[in-house]
C-alpha positions in Angstrom: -29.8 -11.4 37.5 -31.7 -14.5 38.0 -31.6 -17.4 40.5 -30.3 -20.6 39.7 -33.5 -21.8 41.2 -35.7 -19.2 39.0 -33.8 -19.8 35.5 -34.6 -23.7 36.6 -38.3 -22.8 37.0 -38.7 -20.8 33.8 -36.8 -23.5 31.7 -38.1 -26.5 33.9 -36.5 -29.7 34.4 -35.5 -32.5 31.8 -39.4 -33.2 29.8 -40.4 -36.9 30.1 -41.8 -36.9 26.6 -40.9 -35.6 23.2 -42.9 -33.0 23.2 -42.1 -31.9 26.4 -38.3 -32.2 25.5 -39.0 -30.0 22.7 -40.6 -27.4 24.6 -37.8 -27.2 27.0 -35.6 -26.7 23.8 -37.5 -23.7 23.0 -37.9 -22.3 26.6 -34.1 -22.5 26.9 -33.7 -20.8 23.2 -36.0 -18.4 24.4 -34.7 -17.4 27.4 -30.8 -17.6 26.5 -32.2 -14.9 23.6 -33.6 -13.0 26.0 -30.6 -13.1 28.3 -27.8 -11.7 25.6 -30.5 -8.6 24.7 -30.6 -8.0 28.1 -26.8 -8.7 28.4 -26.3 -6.4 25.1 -28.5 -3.6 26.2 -26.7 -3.3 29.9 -22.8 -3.5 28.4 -24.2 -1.1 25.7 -26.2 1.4 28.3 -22.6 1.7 29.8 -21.7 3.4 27.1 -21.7 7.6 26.6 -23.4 8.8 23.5 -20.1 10.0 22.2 -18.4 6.2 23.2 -21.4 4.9 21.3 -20.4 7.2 18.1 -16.9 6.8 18.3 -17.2 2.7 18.9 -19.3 3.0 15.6 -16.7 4.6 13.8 -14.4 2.0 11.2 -11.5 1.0 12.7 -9.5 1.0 9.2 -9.8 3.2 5.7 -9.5 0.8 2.7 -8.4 3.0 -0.3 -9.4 1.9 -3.5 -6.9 1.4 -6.2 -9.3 1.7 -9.2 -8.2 4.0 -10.6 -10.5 7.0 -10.8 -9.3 9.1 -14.3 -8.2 7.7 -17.9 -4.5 6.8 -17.8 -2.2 9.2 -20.2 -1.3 7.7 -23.4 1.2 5.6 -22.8 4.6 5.6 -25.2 6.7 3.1 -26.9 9.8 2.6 -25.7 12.8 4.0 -27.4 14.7 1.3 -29.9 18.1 -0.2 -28.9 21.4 0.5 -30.0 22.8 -1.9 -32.5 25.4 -1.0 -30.6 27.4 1.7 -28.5 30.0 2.2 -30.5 30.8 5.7 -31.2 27.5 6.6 -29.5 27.2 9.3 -26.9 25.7 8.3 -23.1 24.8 10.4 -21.1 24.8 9.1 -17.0 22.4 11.2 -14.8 22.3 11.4 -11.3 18.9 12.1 -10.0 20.2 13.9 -6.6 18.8 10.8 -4.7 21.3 10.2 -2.1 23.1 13.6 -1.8 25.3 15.2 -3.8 28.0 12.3 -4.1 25.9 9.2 -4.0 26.2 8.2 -7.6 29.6 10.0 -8.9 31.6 7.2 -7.9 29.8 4.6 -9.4 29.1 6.6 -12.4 32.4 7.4 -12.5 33.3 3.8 -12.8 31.1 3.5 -15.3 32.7 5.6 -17.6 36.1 4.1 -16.9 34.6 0.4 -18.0 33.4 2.5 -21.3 37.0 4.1 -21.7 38.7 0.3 -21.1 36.3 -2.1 -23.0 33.9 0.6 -25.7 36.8 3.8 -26.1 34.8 5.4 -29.0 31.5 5.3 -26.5 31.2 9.1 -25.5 30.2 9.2 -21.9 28.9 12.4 -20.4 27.9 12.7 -16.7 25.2 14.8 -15.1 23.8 16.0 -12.3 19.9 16.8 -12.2 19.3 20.3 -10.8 17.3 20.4 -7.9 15.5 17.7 -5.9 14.7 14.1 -7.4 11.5 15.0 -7.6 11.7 18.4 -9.5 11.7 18.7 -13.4 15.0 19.5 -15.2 13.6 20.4 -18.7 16.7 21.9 -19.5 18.4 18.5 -18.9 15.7 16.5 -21.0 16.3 18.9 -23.9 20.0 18.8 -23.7 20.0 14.8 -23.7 17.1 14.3 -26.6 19.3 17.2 -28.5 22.8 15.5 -27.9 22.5 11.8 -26.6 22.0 8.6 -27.9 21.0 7.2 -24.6 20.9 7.9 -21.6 20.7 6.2 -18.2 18.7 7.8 -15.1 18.5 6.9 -11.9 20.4 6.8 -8.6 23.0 4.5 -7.4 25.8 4.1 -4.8 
């Protein structure tokens, strides 16, 4: 690097006019822009080509949540009950938490339905499989039998 005595020589000392002051202004511009190239180029130089690659790879992925196909057709809600009197409910377990996660709860469901609604038919069911996995032959039993249904987890 430079001398404290050369950078003073390059830059020179205060101006005694304007015009001297400004061209000081501009000699130190000048030469602090030409000290952080030189400063960039030797911290870059350091680097290997495959430091340089990998440093110029983005530190983050942004997903973006437009979303890229038409959305399905969306359906209306079913209608509520008037009410659940004499109506049959069907309580299914989706296998969230294990096979006894949400039997006790449901369970005390059905006994608030046999104390307070006693005509309220209250069926219990476990999903086959995994939470994830389709049960058609659930769906079709409840649409065929059920006049609502509630589906989830609990516990």
């Amino acid at each position: 690097m430079w001398s404290q005595g050369e950078v003073r020589r390059i830059i020179g000392k205060t101006g005694h006019n304007e015009s001297e002051g400004k061209e000081n202004v501009r000699r130190k511009q000048l030469l602090t822009s030409v000290l952080l190239m030189i400063m960039g180029a030797a911290a870059f130089a350091g680097l290997t080509p495959s430091q340089a690659q990998q440093a110029a790879k983005p530190l983050i992925t942004v997903l973006n949540p437009a979303i890229e196909s038409q959305m399905v057709d969306r359906l209306p809600l079913s209608p509520r009950l008037d009410t659940l009197e004499g109506k049959t409910i069907y309580l299914v377990d989706i296998n969230w938490g294990g096979p006894d996660a949400a039997y006790s709860v449901f369970e005390e469901i059905q006994s608030w339905f046999a104390q307070n609604i006693p005509s309220a038919k209250i069926i219990i069911k476990r999903k086959a499989g995994m939470y994830s996995t389709d049960d058609p032959a659930l769906w079709k039993e409840i649409a065929k039998n059920a006049n609502a249904a509630l589906i989830g987890i609990s516990g």
